[in-house]
C-alpha positions in Angstrom: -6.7 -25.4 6.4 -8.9 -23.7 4.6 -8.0 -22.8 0.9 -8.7 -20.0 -1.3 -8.7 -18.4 -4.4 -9.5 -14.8 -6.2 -6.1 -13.2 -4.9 -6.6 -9.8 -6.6 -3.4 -9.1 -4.8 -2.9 -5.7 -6.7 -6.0 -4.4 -5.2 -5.9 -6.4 -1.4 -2.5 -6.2 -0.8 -2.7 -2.4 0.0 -5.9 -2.7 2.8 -8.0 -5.6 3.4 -5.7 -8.2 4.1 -4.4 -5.7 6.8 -8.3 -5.6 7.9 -8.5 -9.6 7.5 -5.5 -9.5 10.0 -6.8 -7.5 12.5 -10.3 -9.1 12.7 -9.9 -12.3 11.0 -6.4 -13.8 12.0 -7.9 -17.4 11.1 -9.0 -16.5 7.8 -5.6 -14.5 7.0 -3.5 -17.2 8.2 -5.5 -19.6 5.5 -4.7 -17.2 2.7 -1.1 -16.7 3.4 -1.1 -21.0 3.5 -2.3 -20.8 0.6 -0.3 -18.6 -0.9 2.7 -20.2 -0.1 1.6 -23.8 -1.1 0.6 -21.9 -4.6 4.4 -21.1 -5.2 5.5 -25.0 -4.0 3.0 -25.9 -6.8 4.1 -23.8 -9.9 7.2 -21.8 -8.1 6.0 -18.5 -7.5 3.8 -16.6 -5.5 0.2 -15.6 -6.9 -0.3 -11.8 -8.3 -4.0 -12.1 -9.8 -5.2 -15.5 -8.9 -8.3 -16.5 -10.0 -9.7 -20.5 -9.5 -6.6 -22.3 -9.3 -4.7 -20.2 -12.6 -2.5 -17.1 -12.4 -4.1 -14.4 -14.6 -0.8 -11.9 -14.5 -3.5 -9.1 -14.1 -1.9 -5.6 -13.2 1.6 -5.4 -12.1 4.0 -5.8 -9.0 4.8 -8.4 -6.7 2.1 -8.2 -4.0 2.5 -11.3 -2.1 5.1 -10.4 -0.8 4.4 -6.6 1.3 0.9 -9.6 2.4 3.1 -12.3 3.4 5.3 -10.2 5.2 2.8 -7.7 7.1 0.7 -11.0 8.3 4.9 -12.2 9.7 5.0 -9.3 11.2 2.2 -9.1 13.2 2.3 -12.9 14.5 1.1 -14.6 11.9 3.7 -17.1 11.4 1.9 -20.4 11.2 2.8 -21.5 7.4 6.2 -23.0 5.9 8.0 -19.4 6.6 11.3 -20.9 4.6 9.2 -21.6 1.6 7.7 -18.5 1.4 11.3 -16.7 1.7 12.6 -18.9 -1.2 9.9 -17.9 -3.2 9.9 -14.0 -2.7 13.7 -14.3 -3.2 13.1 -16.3 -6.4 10.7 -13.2 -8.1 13.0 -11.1 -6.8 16.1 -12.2 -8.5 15.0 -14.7 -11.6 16.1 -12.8 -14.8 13.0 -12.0 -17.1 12.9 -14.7 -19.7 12.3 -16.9 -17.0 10.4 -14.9 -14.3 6.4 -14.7 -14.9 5.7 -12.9 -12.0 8.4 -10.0 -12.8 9.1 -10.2 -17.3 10.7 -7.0 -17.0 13.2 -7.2 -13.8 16.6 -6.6 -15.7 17.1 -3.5 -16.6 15.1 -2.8 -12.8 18.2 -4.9 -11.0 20.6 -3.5 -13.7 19.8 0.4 -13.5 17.4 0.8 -10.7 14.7 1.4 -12.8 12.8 0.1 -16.0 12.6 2.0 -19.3 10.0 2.3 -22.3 9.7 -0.5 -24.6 10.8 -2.8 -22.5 8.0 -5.0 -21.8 3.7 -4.6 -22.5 2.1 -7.4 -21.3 -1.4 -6.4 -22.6 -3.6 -3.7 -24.3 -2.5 -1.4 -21.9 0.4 -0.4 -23.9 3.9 0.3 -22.0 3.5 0.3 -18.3 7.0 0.9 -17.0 6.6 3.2 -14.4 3.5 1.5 -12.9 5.4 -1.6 -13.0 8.7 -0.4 -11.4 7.0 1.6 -8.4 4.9 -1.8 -7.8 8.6 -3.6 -7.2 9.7 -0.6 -4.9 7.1 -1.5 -2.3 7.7 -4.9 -2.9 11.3 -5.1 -2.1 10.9 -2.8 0.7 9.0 -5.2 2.4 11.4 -8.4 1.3 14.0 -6.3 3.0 12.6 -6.2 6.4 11.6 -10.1 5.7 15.1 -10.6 4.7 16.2 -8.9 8.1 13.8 -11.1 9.8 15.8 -13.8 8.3 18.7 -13.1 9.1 19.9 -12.4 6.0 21.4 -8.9 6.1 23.2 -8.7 2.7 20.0 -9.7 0.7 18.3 -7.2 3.0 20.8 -4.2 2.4 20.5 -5.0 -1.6 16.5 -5.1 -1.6 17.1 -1.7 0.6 19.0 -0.5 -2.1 16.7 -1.0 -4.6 13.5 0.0 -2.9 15.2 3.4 -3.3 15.6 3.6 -7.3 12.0 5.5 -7.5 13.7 8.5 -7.5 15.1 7.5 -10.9 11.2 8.9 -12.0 11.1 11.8 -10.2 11.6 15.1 -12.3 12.2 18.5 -10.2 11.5 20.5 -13.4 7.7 18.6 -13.3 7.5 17.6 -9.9 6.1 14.4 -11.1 7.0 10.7 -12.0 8.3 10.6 -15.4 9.1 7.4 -17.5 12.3 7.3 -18.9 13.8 5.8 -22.3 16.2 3.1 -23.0 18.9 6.2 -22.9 18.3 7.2 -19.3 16.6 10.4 -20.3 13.0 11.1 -19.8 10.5 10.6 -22.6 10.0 13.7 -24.8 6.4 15.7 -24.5 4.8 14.9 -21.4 1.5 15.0 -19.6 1.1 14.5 -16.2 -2.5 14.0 -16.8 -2.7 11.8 -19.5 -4.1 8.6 -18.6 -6.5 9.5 -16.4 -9.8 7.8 -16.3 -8.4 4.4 -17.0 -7.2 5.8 -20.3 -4.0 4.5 -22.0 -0.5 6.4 -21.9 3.2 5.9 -21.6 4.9 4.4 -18.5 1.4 4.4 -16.4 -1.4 1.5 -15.8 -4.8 2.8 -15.0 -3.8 6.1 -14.0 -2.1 9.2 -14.9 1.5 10.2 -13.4 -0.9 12.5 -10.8 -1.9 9.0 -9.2 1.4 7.6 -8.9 3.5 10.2 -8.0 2.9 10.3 -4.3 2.8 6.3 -4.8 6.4 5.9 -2.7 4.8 4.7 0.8 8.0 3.2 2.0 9.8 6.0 1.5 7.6 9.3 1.6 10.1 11.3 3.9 12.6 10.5 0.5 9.5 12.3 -1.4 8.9 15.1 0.7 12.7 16.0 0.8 13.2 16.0 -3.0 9.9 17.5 -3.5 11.6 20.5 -1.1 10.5 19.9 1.8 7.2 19.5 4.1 5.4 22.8 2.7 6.0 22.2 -0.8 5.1 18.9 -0.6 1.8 20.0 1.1 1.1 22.0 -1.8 1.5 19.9 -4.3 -0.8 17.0 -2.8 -2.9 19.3 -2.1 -2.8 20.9 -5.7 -3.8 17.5 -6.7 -6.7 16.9 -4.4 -8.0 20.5 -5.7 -7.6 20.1 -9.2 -9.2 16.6 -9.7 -6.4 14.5 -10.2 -7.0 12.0 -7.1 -9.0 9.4 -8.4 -11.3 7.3 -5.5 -12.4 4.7 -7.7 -8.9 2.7 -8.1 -6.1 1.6 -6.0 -2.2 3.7 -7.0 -3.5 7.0 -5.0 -5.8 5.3 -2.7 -3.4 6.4 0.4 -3.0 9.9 -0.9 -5.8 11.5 1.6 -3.6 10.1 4.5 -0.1 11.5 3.2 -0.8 15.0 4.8 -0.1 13.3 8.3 3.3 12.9 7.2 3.6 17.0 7.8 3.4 18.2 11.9 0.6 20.3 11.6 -1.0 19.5 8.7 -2.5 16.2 10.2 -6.0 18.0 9.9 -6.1 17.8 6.6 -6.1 14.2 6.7 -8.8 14.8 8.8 -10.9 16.7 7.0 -10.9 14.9 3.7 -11.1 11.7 4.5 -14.2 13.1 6.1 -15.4 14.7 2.8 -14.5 11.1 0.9 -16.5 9.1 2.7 -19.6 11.7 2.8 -19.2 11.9 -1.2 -17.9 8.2 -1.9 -19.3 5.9 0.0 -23.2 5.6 0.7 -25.8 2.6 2.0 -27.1 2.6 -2.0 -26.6 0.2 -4.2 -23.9 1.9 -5.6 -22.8 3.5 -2.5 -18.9 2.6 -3.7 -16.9 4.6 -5.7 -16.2 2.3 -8.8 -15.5 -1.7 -7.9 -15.4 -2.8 -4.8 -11.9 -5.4 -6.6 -12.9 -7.8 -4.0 -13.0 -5.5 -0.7 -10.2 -3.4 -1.1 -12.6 0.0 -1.5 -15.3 -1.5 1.0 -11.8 -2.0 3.6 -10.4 1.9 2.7 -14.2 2.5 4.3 -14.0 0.5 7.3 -10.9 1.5 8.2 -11.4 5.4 7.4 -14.3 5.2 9.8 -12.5 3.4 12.5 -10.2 6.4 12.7 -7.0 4.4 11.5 -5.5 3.2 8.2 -2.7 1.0 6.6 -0.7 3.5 4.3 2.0 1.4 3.6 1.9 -2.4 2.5 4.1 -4.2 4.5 4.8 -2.0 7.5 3.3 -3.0 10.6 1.9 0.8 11.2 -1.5 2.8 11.0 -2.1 6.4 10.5 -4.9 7.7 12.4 -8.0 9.8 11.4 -11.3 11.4 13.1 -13.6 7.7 13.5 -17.1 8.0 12.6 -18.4 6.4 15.1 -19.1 7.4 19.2 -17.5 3.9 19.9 -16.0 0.8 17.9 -15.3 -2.3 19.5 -12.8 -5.0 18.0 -12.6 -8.5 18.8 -8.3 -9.3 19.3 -6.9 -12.7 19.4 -5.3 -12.4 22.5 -2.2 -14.6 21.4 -1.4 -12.2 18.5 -1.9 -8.6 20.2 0.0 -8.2 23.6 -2.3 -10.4 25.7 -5.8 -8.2 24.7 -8.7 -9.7 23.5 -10.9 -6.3 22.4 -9.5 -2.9 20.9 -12.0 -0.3 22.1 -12.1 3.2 20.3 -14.4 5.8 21.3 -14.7 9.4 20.4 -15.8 12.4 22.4 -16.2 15.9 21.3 -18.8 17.0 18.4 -16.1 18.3 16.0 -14.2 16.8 13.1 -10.8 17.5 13.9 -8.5 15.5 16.4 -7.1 17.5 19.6 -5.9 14.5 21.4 -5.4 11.0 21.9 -4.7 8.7 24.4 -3.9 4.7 24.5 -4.1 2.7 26.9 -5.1 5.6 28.8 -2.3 7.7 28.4 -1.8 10.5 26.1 -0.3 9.6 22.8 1.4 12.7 21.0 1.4 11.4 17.4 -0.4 10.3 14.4 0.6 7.6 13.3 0.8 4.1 15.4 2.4 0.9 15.3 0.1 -2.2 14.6 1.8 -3.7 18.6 1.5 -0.2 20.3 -2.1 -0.4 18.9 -3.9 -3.5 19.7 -1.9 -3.8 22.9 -2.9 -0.4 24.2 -6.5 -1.9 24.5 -7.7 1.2 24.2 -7.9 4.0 22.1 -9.8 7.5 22.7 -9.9 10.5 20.1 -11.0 14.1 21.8 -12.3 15.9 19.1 -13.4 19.5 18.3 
């Protein structure tokens, strides 16, 4: 097989393998090889691989949510043992011998990982960043785990997918990071470290970026943020006060949360509309910020196509208003129900959705499964 290098898994892991997937099986399967033989080499999966040496850039355990999306939609054609042994072994190494994850013990002790714990560069204390990363993570070791077999392991990851409500204040209705007490830290900001500025508890972004940063879980978020309404209001109180930030990754799923709501899916709509037309542009600096090796470039693609990946590691889109009359998708037939082409075409001049059909046939939701997808062969968006 082919091998490769430049994993900057904290960026890719949340779009553009999911893109490499869908139109470039071949190319993904290489990667996830590659991955895999990585952690039969040195022991662990990559997190920021860059020629041949792990740079430990950023946080998380993103190999993992890759590794197992790819599984889940067919691609199975690497040592799928080796791989499991070496999620498990991130997953439950304590810290003075874990590289991948320095600060795991207090996360499998208490659920959740303090100040002052662990800085692994200039950044200062990153303990919130770091813990949400390993939510996501172990979400998506759970399903592996289930795909294993191995329900107990699963049940336990489960559990601890869960502990992001450890962060969550009511009184601030925001991620907090807490001290070595339990208690969350004294004056707080929920704006503070915006910009790629340094604060408490948060890596390149303020508490704003992360705090809707739960995608395996954000029916969890909208219930202890009060429910659908409330929770509406408060994305949207971050979208119209300039705390979404387009040029980095934590929030780059926020403009797709509003789906989550039954009748608020035009919202989604709408702004991802108004991102692109601000964003994104045929100049030469027609991204917002860098590219970090496609990940902005694949928000784009997939935006435009009228569907998008909100949640590393689950096998699901959430769909949009396309920008295009018609897309057409080249499928590997042996990986997506027998098709060889997902076609999507639009009709209607309007931006906002009022109906869909698959296959044919209406489909009464807004969000889609990665098999009801490319197997439906079809997919048609009547707009007004």
């Amino acid at each position: 097989y082919n091998r490769y290098t430049v994993f900057s898994l904290w960026d890719t892991y949340r779009n553009l393998h999911q893109l490499l997937t869908l139109v470039y099986p071949d190319r993904q399967s290489d990667m996830v090889r590659t991955m895999v033989d990585m952690s039969k080499e040195w022991g662990w999966l990559p997190r920021w691989e860059l020629y041949g040496r792990e740079t430990f850039t950023m946080e998380g355990d993103p190999a993992i949510p890759v590794i197992v999306d790819s599984y889940l939609k067919g691609i199975r054609d690497f040592d799928v043992e080796a791989a499991y042994a070496a999620m498990k072994r991130s997953a439950t190494t304590p810290g003075k011998d874990n590289p991948i994850r320095r600060d795991i013990d207090p996360y499998i002790e208490r659920g959740y990982i303090p100040v002052g714990v662990f800085a692994q560069d200039m950044s200062g204390d990153n303990s919130v960043s770091h813990a949400l990363e390993y939510y996501v993570a172990d979400n998506a070791l759970a399903t592996f785990a289930r795909e294993m077999g191995d329900e107990e392991f699963a049940r336990e990851m489960e559990r601890r997918a869960s502990g992001w409500r450890n962060y969550y204040s009511v009184k601030d209705g925001a991620m907090r990071p807490i001290d070595k007490s339990g208690e969350f830290v004294g004056d707080f900001d929920p704006a503070a470290g915006a910009n790629f500025s340094n604060t408490i508890g948060f890596h390149e972004g303020s508490s704003w970026n992360y705090t809707f940063f739960v995608p395996h879980d954000i029916e969890g978020l909208i219930k202890v943020m009060g429910g659908g309404k409330k929770f509406v209001e408060r994305l949207e109180w971050v979208f119209e006060n300039g705390h979404y930030d387009p040029t980095n990754e934590p929030d780059i799923a926020y403009p797709y949360l509003f789906s989550r709501i039954k009748g608020e899916e035009w919202r989604t709509q709408q702004l991802v509309k108004k991102l692109l037309d601000q964003h994104y542009t045929t100049s030469p600096d027609g991204l917002p910020g860098n590219d970090d090796t496609g990940t902005m470039s694949a928000w784009a693609v997939f935006s435009m196509m009228g569907f998008y990946p909100d949640c590393p590691g689950h096998p699901s889109y959430t769909l949009t208003t396309p920008r295009f009359d018609s897309v057409e998708i080249k499928l590997d037939p042996s990986l997506c129900g027998g098709k060889d082409k997902l076609v999507i075409t639009t009709s209607g001049s309007g931006t906002r959705i009022k109906g869909i059909k698959t296959g044919g046939k209406a489909y009464g939701r807004y969000r889609i499964s990665h098999a009801d997808l490319t197997g439906a062969g079809t997919l048609h968006f009547n707009c007004r």
